[in-house]
C-alpha positions in Angstrom: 0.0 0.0 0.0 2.9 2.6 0.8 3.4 2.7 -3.5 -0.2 3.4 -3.7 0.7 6.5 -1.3 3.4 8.1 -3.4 1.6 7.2 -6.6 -0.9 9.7 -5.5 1.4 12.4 -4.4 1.1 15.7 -6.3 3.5 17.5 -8.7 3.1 21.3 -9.1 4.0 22.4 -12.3 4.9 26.3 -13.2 5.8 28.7 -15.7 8.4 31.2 -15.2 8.8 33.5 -18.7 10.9 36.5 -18.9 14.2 34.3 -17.8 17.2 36.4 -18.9 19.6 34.3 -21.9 22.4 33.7 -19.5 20.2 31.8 -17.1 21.2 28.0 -17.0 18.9 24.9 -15.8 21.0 25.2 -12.1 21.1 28.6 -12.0 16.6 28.0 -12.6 16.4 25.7 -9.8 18.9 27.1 -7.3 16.7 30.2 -7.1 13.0 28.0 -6.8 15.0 25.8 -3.6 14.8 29.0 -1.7 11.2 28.1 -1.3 11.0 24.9 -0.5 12.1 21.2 -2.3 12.7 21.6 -6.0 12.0 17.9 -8.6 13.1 19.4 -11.7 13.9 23.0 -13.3 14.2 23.0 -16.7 14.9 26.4 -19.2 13.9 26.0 -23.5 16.4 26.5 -25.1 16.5 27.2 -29.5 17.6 24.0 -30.9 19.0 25.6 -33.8 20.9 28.4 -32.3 21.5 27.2 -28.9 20.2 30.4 -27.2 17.6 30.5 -24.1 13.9 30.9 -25.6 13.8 33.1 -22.1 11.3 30.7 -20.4 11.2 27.6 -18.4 9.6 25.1 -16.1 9.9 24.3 -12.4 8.1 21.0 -11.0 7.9 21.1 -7.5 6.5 18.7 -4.7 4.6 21.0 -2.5 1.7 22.8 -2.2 3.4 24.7 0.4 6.4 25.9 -1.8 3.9 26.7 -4.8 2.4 28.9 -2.2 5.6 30.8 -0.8 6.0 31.1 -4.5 3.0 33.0 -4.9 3.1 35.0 -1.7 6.7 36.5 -2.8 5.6 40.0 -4.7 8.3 40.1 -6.9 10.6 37.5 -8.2 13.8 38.7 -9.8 16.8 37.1 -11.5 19.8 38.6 -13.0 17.7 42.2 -13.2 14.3 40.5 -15.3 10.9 40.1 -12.8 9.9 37.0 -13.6 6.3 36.0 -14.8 5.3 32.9 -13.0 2.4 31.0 -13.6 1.1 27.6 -12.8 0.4 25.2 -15.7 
């Protein structure tokens, strides 16, 4: 039965456009771990030219983080406020 219980667990997915071009996939998730347990953080980047798209997504475990996400006013990296949005 304990499988059945993590089979049901939910995964928060969200949005975060307006990523500057320098931002790597670390660089993504080291900034969402602030707030709480981070699965994966993934930035799109152009497969032909190699360059950030400038958005990304962040999966995340907790309803509690995706919360503290959404309570923060403003979320900034490298000078861009990010737009953040669950998906």
């Amino acid at each position: 039965m304990a499988t059945a219980t993590k089979a049901t667990k939910s995964v928060y997915r969200l949005f975060v456009g307006n990523l500057p071009w320098t931002v790597s996939h670390q660089q993504l998730k080291g900034y969402f771990k602030e707030f709480g347990r981070v699965i994966n953080a993934n930035v799109v980047f152009d497969k032909k030219t190699g360059l950030s798209r400038g958005y990304g997504f962040v999966t995340l475990t907790s309803l509690k983080t995706v919360q503290a996400i959404e309570n923060e006013q403003k979320h900034s990296l490298e000078g861009n406020y990010l737009n953040i949005q669950k998906t």
